[in-house]
N, C-alpha and C positions, 0 to 999 in steps of 0.2 A: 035819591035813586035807590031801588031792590036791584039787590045784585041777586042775580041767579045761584042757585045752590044744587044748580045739577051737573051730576058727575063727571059730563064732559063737555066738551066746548070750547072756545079758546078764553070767554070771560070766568068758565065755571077751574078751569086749570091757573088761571093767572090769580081769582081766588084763596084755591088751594093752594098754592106755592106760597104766597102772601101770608097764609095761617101755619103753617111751617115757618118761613123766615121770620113772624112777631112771634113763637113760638121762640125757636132759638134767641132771639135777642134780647126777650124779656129773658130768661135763663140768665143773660152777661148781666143783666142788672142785678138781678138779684143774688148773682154769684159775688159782685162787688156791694153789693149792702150785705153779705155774710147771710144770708141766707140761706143761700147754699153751697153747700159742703164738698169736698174730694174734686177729683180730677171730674173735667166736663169735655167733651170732643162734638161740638158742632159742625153740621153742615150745611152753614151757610151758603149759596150759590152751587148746591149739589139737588135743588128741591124738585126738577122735574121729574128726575127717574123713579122716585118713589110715588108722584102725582100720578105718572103715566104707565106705569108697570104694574100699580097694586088694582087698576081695573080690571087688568088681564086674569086677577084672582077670583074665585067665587069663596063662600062662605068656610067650606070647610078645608082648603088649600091654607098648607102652614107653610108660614113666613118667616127664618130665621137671620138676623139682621147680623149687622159689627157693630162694636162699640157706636158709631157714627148714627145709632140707628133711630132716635125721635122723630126726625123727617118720615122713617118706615112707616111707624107706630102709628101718628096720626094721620098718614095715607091710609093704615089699613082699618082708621076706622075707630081706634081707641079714645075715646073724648079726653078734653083736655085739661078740667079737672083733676081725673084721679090722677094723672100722668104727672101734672106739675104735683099734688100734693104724695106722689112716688118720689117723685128727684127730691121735695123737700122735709123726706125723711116723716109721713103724716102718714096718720093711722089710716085714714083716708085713700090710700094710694095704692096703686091695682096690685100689689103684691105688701100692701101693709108698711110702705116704705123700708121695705128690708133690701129692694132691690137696688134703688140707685138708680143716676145715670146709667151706670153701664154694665145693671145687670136685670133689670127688668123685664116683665112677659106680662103677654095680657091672651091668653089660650083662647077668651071666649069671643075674641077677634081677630082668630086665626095667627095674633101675632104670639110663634114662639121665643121671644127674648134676646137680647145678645149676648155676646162673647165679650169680654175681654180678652182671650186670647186671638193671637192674630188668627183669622181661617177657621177659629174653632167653630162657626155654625157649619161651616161646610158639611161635617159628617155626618149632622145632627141630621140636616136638610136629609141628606141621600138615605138616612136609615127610618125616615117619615114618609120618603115616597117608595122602599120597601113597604113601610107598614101597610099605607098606603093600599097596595098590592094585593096586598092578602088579607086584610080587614072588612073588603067589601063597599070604604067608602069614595073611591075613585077620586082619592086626593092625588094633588101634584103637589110638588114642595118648590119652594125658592130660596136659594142662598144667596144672600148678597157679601159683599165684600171688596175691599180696597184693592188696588194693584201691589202693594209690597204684600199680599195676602198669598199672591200666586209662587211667591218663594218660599214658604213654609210646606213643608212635604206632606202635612197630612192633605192640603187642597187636591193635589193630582192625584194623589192614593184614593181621595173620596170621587173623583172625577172618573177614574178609570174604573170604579165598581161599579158607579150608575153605568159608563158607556158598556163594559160587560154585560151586563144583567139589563139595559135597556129600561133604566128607571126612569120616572115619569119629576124628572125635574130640573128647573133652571137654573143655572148658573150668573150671575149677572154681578158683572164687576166694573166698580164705579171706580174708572182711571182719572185723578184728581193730578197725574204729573208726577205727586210726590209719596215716595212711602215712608211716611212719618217727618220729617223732616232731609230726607235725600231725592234728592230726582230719581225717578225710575228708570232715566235715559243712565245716570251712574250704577245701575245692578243689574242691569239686563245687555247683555248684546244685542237680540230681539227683540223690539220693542214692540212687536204686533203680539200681544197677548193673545189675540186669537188663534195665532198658531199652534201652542200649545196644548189649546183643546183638540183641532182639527186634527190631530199627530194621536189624541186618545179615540177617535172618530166619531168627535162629537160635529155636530152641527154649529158652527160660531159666525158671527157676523162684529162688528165693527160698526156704532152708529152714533151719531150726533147724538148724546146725554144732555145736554140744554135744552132740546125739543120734545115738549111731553107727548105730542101728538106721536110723532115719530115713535119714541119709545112704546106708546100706547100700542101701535099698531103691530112693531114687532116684538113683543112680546106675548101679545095676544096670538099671534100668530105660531109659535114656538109652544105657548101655551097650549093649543089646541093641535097640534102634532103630536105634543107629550099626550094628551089623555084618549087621542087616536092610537097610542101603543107605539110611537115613531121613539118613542126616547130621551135622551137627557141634549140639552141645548146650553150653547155661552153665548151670552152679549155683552158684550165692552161698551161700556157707558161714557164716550169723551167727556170730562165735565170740568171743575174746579174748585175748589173750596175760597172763599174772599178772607177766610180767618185762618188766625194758626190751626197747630195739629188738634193744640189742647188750651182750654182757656188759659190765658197765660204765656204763652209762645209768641213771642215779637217776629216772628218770621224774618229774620238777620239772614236770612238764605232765600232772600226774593229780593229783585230790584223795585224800586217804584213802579217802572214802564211798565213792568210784568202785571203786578196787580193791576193797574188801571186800564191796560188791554182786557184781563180776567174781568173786573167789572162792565166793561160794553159788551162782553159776550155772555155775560152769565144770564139764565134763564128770565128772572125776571123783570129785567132790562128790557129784552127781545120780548118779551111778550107784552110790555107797556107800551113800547113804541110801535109795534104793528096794531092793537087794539086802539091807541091813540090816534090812529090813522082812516080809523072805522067811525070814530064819532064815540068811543066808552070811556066814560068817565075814568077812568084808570085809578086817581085818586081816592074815588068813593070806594070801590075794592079793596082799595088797602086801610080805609079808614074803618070798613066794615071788619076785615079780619083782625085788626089791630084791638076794635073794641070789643070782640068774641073772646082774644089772648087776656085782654088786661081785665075782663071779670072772673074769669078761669082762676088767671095766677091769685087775685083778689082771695078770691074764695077758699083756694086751698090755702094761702100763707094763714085764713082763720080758722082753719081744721087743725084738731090736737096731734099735737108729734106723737108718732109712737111709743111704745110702752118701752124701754130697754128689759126691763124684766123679761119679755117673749123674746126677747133674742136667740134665744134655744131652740124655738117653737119653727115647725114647720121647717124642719131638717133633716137630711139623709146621709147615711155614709155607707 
């Protein structure tokens, strides 16, 4: 069977999530044959919002992630070579493997990098869709980030400049339940995060994050408001993560039932079984992206590690 490889559709997104999720899981393998190095934070059962949100972007719209953010990377387009030979520290790797898991950028695919601080793309975002503004290239920006993201003060100080100045970018925050290991129902009185924005006068919505299409449609939508001059927008991504916070995290703060509800709902689940219902192969999709991940990782495990010598190189203070 040819699986289709065009950018939307319900076989070409169930695809893409597929190449995302053998993305991350080859990562655990190779994290457990010492391959790779440092803290790792996958988003396992998080993969529609980046499938269906990074169409709503065009070429030159910068994309600043969270930690959380490889699902982003290869939505927006970064192939998956230099990406694994980035995480496995190879010369090879779209920043020379200097960046890591959880601090790499690939600019010439609009994706600007993540944070390890919590929220810290937020500013980044809203100071790219100034630039934006006055550079002439009629960029929008998007920050994405977690819900324990929304209690860190610089988010709403970056939220409230965009809705003052009526910058041209999105906000989109991927509610997984938990911020880091705590439920977000224990840190919040309000659990409608949308409120928060709607309180700065942004425009917010609240929508299924397991449905790419969904996602597709409103963010395209938000999308093209902003570059109509309407302004800065938040969407709350309902979603979940099926792994701990960080490789390594036994999740001792989840029940069974909990996770195994989270697996019937998680995006790729929902998109097998209604596709299954159609007459598509479902299996051969995932066999297909499975065999795209395992020559990738292939590839780059036989690209040279970087030099430790340039460790210096390509620094600023």
């Amino acid at each position: 069977m040819e699986v289709s490889m065009t950018r939307e559709g319900p076989e070409a997104d169930l695809l893409a999530m597929w190449r995302i999720r053998a993305f991350e899981e080859k990562l655990q393998e190779l994290h457990k044959a010492g391959d790779l190095l440092g803290s790792v934070h996958l988003c396992i059962g998080q993969e529609a919002g980046p499938v269906g949100a990074c169409t709503a972007l065009s070429e030159q719209d910068a994309l600043f992630a969270t930690y959380r953010g490889h699902g982003w990377a290869i939505a927006r387009g970064v192939p998956l070579r230099p990406l694994f030979a980035e995480l496995l520290g190879r010369a090879t790797g779209v920043n020379g493997g200097r960046g890591g898991s959880a601090y790499f950028s690939a600019a010439d695919h609009g994706f600007y990098g993540e944070n390890s601080i919590v929220g810290g793309g937020v500013p980044h975002a809203v100071g790219a869709a100034l630039a934006g503004r006055h550079d002439g290239s009629g960029r929008i920006a998007m920050a994405v980030f977690g819900d324990g993201a929304m209690n860190q003060g610089a988010v709403p100080e970056a939220m409230n400049f965009a809705a003052a100045f009526g910058l041209p970018v999105l906000f989109l925050c991927e509610n997984n339940r938990y911020s880091e290991l705590t439920p977000i129902r224990d840190m919040v009185r309000n659990e409608a995060l949308t409120d928060r924005a709607t309180a700065l006068g942004i425009s917010a919505t609240r929508i299924d994050g397991n449905d790419p299409e969904l996602v597709r449609s409103t963010v395209a939508r938000y999308a093209d408001a902003a570059r109509d001059g309407h302004g800065p927008a938040f969407v709350e991504l309902t979603t979940q993560r099926l792994v701990g916070h960080y490789i390594g995290d036994v999740q001792q703060y989840r029940t069974r039932a909990e996770l195994e509800e989270d697996g019937r709902a998680e995006p790729i689940a929902r998109a097998r079984a209604a596709l299954a219902e159609s007459g598509v192969d479902t299996d051969a999709v995932e066999r297909a992206a499975r065999e795209e991940v395992g020559a990738a990782a292939a590839a780059a495990l036989a690209d040279p590690p970087a030099d430790p010598t340039t460790a210096k190189e390509h620094l600023y203070a």
